[in-house]
C-alpha positions in Angstrom: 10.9 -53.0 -44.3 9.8 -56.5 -46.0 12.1 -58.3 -43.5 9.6 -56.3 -40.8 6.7 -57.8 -42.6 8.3 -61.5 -43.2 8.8 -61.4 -40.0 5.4 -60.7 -38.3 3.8 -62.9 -40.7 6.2 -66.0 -39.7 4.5 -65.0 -36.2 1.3 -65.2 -37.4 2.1 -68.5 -39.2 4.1 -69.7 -35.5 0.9 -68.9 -33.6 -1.6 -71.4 -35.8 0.7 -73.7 -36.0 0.7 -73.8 -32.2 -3.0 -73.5 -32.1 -3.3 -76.3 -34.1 -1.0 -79.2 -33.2 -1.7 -81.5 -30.3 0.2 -80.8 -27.4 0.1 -77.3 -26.8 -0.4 -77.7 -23.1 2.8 -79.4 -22.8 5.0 -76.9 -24.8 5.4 -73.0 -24.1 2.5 -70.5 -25.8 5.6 -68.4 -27.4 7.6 -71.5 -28.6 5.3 -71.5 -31.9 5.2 -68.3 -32.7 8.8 -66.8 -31.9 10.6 -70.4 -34.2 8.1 -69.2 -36.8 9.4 -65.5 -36.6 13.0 -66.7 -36.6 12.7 -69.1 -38.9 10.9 -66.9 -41.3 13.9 -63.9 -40.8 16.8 -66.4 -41.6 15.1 -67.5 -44.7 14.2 -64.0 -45.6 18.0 -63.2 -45.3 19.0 -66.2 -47.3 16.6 -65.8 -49.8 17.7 -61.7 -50.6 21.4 -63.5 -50.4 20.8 -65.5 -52.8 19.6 -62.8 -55.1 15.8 -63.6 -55.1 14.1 -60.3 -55.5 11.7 -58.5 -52.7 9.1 -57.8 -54.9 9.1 -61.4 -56.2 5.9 -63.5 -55.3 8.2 -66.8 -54.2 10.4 -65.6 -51.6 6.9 -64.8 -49.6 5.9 -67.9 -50.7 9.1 -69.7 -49.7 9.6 -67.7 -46.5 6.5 -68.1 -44.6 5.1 -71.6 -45.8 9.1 -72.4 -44.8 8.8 -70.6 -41.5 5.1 -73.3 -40.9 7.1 -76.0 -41.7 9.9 -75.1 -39.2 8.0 -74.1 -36.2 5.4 -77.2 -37.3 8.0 -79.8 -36.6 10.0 -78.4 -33.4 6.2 -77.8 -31.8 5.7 -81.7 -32.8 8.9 -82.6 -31.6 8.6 -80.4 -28.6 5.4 -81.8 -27.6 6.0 -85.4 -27.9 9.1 -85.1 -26.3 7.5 -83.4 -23.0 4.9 -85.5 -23.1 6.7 -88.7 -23.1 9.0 -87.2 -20.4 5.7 -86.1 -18.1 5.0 -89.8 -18.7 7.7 -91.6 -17.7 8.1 -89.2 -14.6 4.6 -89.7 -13.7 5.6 -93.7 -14.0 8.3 -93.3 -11.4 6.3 -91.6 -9.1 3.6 -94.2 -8.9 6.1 -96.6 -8.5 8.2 -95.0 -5.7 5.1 -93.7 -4.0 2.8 -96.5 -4.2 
């Protein structure tokens, strides 16, 4: 049931991230939120692996400010990325078509 919890709040953490960073026209409205959720399950998992109880205060700590951090840098990525590839197609067009 915790992993149910970690899980929605690495959503929750996904969406503002997206909200947030610049570029979120260029990059998919579900691309924050669903890397936060995944990212937030995985280190959930690892966490309990690694014998860190579910009660404790850190491994909420550790799993969703992890899970921020995670979907904070592929949106980044993502978005600079798309945005330099919109450029350079807009820069071929203008100089095929004009």
């Amino acid at each position: 049931m915790e992993l149910l919890f970690a899980v929605l709040g690495g959503l929750l953490v996904g969406a503002v991230v997206h909200v947030v960073l610049p570029w979120r026209t260029s990059r998919g409205a579900l691309v924050g939120p669903v890397v936060g959720g995944v990212a937030a399950a995985v280190l959930w998992e690892a966490l309990t692996w690694a014998g860190w109880p579910y009660d404790g205060g850190w491994i909420w700590v550790v799993a969703l400010l992890g899970s921020g951090v995670v979907a904070a840098v592929v949106a980044w990525v993502l978005g600079r990325r798309r945005r330099a590839a919109d450029e350079a197609f807009y820069e071929r067009v203008r100089a095929n078509g004009a």
